[in-house]
C-alpha positions in Angstrom: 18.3 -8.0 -9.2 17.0 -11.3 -7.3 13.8 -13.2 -8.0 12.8 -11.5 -4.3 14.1 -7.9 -5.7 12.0 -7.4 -8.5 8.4 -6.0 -8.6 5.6 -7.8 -8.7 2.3 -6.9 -10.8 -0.1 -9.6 -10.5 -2.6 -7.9 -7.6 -2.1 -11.7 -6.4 1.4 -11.8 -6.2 1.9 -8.6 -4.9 -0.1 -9.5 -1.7 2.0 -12.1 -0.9 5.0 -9.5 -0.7 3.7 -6.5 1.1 5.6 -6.7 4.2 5.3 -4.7 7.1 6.5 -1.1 7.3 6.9 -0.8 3.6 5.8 2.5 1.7 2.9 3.1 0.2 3.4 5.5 -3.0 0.6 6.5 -5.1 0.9 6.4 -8.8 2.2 10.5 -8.2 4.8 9.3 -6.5 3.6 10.5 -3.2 3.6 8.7 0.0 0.3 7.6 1.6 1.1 5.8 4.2 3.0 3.1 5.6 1.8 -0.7 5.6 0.8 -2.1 9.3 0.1 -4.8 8.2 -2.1 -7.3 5.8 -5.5 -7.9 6.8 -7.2 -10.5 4.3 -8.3 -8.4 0.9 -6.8 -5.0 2.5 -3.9 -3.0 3.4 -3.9 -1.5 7.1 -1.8 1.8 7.2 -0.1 3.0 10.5 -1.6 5.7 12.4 2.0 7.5 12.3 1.8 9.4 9.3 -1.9 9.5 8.6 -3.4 13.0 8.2 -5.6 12.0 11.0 -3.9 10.4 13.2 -6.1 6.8 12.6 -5.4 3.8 11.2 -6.8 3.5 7.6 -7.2 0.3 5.2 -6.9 0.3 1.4 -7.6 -3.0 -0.9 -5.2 -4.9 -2.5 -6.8 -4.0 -5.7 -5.6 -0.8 -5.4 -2.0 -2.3 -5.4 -0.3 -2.0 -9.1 3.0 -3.3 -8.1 5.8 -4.2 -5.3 9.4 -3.4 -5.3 11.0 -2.0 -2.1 7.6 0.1 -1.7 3.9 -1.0 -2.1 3.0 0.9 -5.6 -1.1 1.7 -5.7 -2.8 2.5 -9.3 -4.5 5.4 -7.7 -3.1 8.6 -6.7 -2.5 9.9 -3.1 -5.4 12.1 -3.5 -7.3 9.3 -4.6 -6.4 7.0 -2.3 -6.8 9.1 0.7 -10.5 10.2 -0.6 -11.5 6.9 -0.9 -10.0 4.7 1.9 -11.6 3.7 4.8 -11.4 3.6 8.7 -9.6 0.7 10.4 
């Protein structure tokens, strides 16, 4: 595995290697959502596979780790309770 292959866990770090159309797991394992893009402190999902049909943000704190997909410390559940309108 490459320096650029393995995860990250420092919330800092990680930021800097969310990339665009990633995966966003929660800690279940369940997808939810896929990254648009980075917006300062936060996470804009795509509308494209959002239970709504809207573009959502999420905060980098909720970020445990990246690998090939953005990993959050909160399940989908959670996450999609708690996120908030783009």
């Amino acid at each position: 595995m490459t320096p650029d292959q393995s995860a990250t866990s420092s919330t800092g770090n990680a930021a800097a290697n969310i990339r665009e159309h990633m995966d966003v797991l929660g800690s279940c394992g369940n997808k939810v959502g896929i990254v648009d893009h980075v917006e300062g402190d936060t996470i804009r999902l795509t509308k494209r596979e959002s239970p709504d049909g809207q573009h959502h943000r999420i905060p980098i704190s909720w970020v445990d780790r990246v690998d090939e997909h953005v990993h959050l410390n909160l399940n989908h559940k959670q996450a999609q309770e708690q996120w908030q309108p783009a």
